[in-house]
NUZA-899554 format. One line per 2 residues: their letters; for each residue x, y, z of C-alpha. Coordinates in nm, 2 decimals. Each point is the difference from the previous one (the first is absolute). Layout:
BEGIN
a> X,Y,Z  ...
END
This chain:
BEGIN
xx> -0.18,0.40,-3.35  -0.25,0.03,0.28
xx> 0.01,0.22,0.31  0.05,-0.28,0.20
xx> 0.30,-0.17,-0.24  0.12,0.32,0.01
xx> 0.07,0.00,0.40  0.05,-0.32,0.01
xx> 0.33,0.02,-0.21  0.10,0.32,0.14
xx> -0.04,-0.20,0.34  0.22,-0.29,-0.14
xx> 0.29,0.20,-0.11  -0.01,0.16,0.34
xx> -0.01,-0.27,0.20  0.25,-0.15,-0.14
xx> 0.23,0.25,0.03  -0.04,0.08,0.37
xx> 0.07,-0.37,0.05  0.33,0.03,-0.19
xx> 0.12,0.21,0.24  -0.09,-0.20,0.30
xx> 0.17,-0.32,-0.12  0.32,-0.04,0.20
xx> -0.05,0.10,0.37  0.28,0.16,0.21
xx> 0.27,-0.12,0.18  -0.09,0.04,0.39
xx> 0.08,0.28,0.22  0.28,-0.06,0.17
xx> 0.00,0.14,0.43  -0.15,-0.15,0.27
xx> -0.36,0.20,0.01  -0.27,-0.24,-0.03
xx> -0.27,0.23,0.10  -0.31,-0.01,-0.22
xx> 0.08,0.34,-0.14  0.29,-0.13,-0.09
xx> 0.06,-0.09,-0.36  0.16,-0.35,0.08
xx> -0.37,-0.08,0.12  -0.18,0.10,-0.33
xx> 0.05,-0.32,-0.19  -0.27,-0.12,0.22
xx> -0.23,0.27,-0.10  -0.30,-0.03,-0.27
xx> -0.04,0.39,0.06  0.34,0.09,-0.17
xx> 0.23,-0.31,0.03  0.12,-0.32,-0.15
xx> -0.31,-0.20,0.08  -0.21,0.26,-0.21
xx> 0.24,-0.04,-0.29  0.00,-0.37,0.00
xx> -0.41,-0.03,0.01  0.03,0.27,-0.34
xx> 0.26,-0.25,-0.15  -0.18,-0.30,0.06
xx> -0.37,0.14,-0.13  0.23,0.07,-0.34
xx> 0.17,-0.30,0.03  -0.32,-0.21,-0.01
xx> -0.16,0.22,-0.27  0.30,0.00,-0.24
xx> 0.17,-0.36,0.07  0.22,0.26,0.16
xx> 0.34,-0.02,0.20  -0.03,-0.16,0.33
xx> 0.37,0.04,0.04  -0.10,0.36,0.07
xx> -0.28,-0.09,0.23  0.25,-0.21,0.17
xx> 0.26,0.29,0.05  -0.25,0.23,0.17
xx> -0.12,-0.25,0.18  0.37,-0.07,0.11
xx> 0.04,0.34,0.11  -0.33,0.00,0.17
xx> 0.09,-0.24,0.25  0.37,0.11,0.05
xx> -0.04,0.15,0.38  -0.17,-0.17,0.28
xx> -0.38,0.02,-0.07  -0.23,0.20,0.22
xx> -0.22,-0.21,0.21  -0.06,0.28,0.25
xx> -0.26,0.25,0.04  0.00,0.17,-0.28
xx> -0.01,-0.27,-0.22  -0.30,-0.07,-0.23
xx> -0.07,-0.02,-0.36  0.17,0.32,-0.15
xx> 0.35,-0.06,0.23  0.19,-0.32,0.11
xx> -0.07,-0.37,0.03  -0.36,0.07,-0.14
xx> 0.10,0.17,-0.31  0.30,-0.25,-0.07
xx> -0.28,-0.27,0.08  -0.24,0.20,-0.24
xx> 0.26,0.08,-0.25  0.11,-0.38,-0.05
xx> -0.38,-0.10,-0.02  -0.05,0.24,-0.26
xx> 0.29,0.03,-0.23  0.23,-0.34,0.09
xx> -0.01,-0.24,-0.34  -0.23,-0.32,0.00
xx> 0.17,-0.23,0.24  0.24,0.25,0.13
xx> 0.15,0.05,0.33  -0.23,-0.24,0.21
xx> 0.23,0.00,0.27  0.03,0.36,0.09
xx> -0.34,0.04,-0.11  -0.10,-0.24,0.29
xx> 0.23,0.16,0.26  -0.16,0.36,-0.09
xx> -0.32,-0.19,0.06  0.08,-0.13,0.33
xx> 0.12,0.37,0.13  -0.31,0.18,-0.13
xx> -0.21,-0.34,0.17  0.13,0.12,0.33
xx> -0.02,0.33,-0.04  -0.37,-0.02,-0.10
xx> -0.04,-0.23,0.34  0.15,0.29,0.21
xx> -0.21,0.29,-0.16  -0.35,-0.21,0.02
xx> 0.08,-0.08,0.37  0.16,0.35,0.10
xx> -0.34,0.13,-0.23  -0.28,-0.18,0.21
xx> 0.16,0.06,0.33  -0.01,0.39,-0.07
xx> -0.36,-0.05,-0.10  -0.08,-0.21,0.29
xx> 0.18,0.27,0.17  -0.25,0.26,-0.13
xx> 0.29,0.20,-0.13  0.04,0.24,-0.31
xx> 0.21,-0.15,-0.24  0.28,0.17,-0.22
xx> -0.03,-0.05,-0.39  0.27,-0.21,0.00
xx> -0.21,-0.29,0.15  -0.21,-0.01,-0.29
xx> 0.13,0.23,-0.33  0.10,-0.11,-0.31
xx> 0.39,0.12,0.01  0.08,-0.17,0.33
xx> -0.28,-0.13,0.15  -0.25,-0.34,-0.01
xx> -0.15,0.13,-0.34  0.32,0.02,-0.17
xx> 0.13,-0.36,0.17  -0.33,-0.12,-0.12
xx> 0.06,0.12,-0.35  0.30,-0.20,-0.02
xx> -0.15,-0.31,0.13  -0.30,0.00,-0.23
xx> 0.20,0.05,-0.29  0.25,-0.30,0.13
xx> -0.33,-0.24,0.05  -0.38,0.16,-0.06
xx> -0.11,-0.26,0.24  0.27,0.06,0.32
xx> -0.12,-0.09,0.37  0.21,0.26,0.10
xx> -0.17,0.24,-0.25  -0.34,-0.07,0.14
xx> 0.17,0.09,0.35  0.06,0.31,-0.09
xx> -0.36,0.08,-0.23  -0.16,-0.13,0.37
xx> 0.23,0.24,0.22  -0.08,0.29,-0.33
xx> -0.41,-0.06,0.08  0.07,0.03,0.37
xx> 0.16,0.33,-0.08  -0.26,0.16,-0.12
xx> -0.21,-0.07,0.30  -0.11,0.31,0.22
xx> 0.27,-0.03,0.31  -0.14,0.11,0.35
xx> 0.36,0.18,0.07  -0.07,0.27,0.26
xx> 0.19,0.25,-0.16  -0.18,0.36,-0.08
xx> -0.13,-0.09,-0.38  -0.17,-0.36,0.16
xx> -0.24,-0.15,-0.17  -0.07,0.27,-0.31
xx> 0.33,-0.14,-0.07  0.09,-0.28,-0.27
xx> 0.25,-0.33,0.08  0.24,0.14,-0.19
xx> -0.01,0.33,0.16  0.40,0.02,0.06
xx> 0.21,0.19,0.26  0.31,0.07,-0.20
xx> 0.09,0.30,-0.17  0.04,0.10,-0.36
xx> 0.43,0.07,-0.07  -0.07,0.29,-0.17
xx> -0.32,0.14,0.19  0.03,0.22,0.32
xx> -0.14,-0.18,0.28  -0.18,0.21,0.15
xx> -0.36,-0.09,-0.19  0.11,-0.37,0.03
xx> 0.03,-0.01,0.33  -0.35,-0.21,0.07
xx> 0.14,-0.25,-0.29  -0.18,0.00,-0.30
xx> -0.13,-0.19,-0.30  0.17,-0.03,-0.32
xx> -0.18,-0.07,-0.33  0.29,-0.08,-0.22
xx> 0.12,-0.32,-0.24  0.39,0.02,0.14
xx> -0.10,0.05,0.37  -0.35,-0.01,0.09
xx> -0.30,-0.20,-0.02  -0.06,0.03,-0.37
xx> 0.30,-0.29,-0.04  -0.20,-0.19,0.28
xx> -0.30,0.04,-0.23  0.18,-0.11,-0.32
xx> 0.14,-0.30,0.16  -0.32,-0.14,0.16
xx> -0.16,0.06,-0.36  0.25,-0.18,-0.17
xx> -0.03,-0.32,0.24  -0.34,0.03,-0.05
xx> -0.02,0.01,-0.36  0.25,-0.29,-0.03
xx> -0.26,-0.23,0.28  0.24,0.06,0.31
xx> -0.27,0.10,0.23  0.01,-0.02,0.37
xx> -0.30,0.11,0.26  -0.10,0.36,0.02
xx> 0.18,0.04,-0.37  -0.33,0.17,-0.16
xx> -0.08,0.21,0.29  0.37,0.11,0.05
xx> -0.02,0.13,-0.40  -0.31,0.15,0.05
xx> 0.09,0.20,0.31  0.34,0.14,-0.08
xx> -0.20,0.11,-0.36  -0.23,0.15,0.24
xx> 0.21,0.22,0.10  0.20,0.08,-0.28
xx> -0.37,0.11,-0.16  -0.07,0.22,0.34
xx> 0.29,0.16,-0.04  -0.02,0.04,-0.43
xx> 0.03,0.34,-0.08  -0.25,0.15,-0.25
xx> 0.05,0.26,-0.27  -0.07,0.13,-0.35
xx> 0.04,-0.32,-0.18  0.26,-0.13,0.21
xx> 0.04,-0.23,0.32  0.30,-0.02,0.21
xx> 0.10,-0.09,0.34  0.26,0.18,0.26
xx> 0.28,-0.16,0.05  -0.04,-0.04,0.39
xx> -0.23,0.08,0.26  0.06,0.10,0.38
xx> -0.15,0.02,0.32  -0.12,0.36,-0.03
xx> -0.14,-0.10,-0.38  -0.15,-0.31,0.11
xx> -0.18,0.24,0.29  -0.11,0.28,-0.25
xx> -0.08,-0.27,-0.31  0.14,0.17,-0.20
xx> 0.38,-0.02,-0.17  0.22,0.35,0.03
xx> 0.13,-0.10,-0.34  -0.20,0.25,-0.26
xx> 0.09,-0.19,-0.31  0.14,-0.35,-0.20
xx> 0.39,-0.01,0.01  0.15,-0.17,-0.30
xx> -0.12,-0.31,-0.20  0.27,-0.24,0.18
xx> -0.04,-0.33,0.07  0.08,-0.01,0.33
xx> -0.21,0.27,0.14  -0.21,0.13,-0.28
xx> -0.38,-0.08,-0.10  0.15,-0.26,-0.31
xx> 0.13,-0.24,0.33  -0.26,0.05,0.19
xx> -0.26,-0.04,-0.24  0.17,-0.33,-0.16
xx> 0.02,-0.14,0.35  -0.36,0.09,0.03
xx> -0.08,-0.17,-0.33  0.19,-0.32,0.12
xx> -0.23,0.00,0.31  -0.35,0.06,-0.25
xx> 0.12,-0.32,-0.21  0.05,-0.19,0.28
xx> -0.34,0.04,0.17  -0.15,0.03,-0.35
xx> -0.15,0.38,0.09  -0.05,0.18,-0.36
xx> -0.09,0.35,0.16  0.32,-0.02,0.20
xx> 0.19,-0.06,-0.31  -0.21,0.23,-0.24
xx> 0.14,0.25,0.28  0.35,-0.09,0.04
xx> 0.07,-0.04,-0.38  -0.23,0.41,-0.02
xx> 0.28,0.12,0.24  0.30,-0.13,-0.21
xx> -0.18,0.13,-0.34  -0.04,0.32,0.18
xx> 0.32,0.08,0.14  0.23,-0.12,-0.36
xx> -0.20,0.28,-0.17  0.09,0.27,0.27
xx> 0.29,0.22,-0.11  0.05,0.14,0.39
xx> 0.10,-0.35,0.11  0.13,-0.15,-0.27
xx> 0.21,0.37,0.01  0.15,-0.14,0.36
xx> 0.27,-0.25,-0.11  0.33,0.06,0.05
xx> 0.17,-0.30,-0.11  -0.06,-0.26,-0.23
xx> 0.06,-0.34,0.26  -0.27,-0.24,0.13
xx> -0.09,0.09,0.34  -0.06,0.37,-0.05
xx> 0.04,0.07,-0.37  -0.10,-0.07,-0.35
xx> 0.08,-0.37,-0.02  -0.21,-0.09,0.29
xx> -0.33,0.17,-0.12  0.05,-0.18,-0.35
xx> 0.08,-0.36,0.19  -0.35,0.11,0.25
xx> -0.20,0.07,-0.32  0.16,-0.32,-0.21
xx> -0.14,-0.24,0.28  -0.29,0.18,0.07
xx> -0.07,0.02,-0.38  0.02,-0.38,-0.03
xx> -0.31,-0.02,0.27  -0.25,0.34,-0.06
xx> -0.33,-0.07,-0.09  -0.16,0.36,-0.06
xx> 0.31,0.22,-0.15  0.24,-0.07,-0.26
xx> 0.31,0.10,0.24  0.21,-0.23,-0.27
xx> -0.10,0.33,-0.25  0.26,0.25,0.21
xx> 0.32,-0.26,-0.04  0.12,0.13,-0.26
xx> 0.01,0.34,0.10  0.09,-0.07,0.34
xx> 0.31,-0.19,-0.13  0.10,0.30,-0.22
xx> -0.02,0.22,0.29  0.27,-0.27,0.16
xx> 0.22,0.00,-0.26  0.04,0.35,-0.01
xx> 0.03,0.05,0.35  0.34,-0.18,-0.07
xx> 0.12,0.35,-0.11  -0.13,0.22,0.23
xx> -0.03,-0.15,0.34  0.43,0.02,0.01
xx> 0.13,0.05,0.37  -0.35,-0.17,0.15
xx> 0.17,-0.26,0.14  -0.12,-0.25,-0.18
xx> 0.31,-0.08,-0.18  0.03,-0.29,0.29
xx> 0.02,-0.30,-0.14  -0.24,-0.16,0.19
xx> -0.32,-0.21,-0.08  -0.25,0.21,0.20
xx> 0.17,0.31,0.01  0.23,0.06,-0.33
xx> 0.04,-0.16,-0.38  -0.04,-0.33,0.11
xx> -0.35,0.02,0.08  -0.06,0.27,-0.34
xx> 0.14,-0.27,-0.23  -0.19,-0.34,0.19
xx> -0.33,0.32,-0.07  0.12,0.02,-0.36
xx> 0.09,-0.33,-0.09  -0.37,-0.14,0.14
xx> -0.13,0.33,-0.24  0.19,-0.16,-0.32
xx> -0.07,-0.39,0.08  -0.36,0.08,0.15
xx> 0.06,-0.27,0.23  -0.06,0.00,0.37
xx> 0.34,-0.05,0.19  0.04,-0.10,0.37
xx> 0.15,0.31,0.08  -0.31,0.17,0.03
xx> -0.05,-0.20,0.31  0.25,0.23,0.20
xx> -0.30,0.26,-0.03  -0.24,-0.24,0.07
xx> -0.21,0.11,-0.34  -0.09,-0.36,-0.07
xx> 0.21,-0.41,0.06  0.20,-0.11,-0.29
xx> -0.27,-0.16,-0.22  0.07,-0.37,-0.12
xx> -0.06,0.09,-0.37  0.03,0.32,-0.17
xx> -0.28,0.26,0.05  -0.15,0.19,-0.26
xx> 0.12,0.28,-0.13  -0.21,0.31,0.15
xx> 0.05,0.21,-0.27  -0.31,-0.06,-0.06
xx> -0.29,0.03,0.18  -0.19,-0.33,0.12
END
């Protein structure tokens, strides 16, 4: 047996037993606290709730003629509490990730009428963000990531509605207000003009704020402008173009590449950059954190792959795909993970590299799967008390065993959408195990 039949089956046994033990959710919390720390809101959460569970069930379902009665229990408990509209709904929490969950992992034919609703609320609350959105442009006003990221933002609502209809008005709404973004804004705040459109005024939770008091610019997947990237690419790529499309590709790549750090045989970007680094040109981070998806080089470079496809640009791959080769051979980073989940850990890296495997050109990044999957599977045992345990799609063993069940079937699942690493293609793509 192969290396790669090897993981593969390793990865099937695994998968399958993590989703054993997700199979009946809960009964709901009982009280009265429907705060969204509260854990009678986390059915409506792709990060570690019922919605996340239900899009792992329904990938397996589909693969294995599997039990949608399962689907539809998670589903069930998804939708128990009174959805979140609000503002901090988007894809990874509320009506958006019930909307996104139904989309993805509802049987053929199932649940049109609560699909449509879901539709309708996210409809409107796309209308209110695009209008609130210009006027704060119009405004000349900073914006806060939450206008425009991936977990709560216009990317992320976008996300949903490509993978609901590749072709949406609504979606091309949102890819026109994503190209005015990246626009230079004549604000008259003290970074001006040396700053980009998405230069943002909010502040980090965990960072002091202090060094973000001028706002600053943030470079990853999950929050920052390497999801706006990866979503404009995808449209692209799949012909939804809108004016200023190629320009808005080129000039937020621009940027990343200014800021592209260089080393010995290894590329990597900071994770953000401030006033007084935008000033000096120079990040106050000395060195790559770890390989994670959602602020690591294997995000950022498979967003910036996504964008050197889409404008056909084969130096701009050859670069993207050199960073990602660089950084899985590179024991300091790889050295960094705590946990073995998909935003920050192990499974994430493997889903980046699987997608961006599927599309490299210049290195065989399909070649490190199979190690990189071993090096999930033992994580298992030795990431205990990480957290991860969640059961959650984008945060716990929902989201390891969707990454370990599209290892073993070495399919593409619409999961991966969540992360924005590619839409859910129309017919199975190959397997990049090996190289193209």
């Amino acid at each position: 047996m192969t290396a790669v039949m090897e993981s593969r089956a390793r990865a099937a046994t695994v998968a399958a037993r993590l989703a054993e033990t997700l199979t009946v959710p809960p009964p709901p919390e009982p009280g009265s606290d429907r705060s969204p720390s509260s854990p009678r809101w986390q059915g409506q959460s792709l990060a570690q709730g019922a919605a996340g569970i239900a899009v792992l069930h329904g990938v397996r379902a589909r693969a294995h003629a599997g039990d949608w009665a399962t689907v539809a229990a998670w589903l069930t408990a998804a939708a128990t509490e009174d959805l979140s509209a609000g503002p901090g709904a988007g894809l990874w929490f509320g009506a958006p990730a019930l909307a996104f969950a139904l989309t993805t992992a509802a049987p053929p034919g199932g649940c049109p009428g609560a699909a449509q609703r879901l539709h309708a609320a996210v409809e409107k609350l796309v209308e209110d963000r695009l209008a609130a959105a210009h006027a704060r442009i119009d405004a000349r006003q900073r914006p806060e990531r939450a206008e425009f990221d991936l977990v709560r933002g216009l990317t992320g609502l976008g996300v949903y509605l490509a993978t609901r209809d590749a072709d949406s008005e609504q979606l091309r709404q949102i890819l026109a207000y994503l190209v005015r973004l990246t626009e230079p804004l004549p604000a008259t705040d003290t970074v001006g003009l040396a700053a980009p459109g998405w230069w943002t005024v909010d502040v980090p939770a965990t960072a002091p704020p202090g060094p973000f008091a001028d706002g600053h610019a943030d470079l990853g997947m999950a929050h920052g402008i390497a999801g706006v990237l990866a979503l404009l690419a995808i449209a692209h790529r799949h012909g939804n173009v809108v004016p200023g499309h190629a320009n808005a590709l080129d000039r937020i790549c621009r940027w990343l590449e200014t800021w592209r750090q260089d080393g010995p045989a290894r590329r990597w970007w900071p994770e953000r950059i401030t006033a007084g680094e935008l000033l000096a040109g120079r990040p106050a981070q000395t060195g790559p954190g770890r390989v994670s998806w959602c602020y690591g080089t294997p995000g950022l470079a498979r967003a910036q792959q996504l964008a050197a496809l889409a404008l056909a640009d084969t130096a701009r791959q050859q670069r993207a795909e050199a960073a990602l080769a660089a950084c899985l051979v590179d024991p300091a980073q790889l050295g960094r993970f705590v946990d073995p989940a998909l935003c920050h850990g192990w499974a994430g890296l493997v889903a980046t590299v699987r997608c961006a495997a599927t599309d490299a050109r210049f290195y065989p990044l399909g070649n490190h799967l199979p190690g990189l999957v071993d090096r999930l599977l033992d994580s298992l045992d030795t990431a205990q008390g990480t957290g991860w345990q969640l059961p959650g799609l984008i945060e716990g063993t929902a989201g390891i065993a969707a990454v370990l069940h599209t290892v073993a079937t070495g399919t593409t699942a619409a999961w991966e959408t969540a992360l924005l690493l590619d839409l859910p293609p129309t017919q199975p793509t190959q397997d990049p195990g090996a190289h193209r």
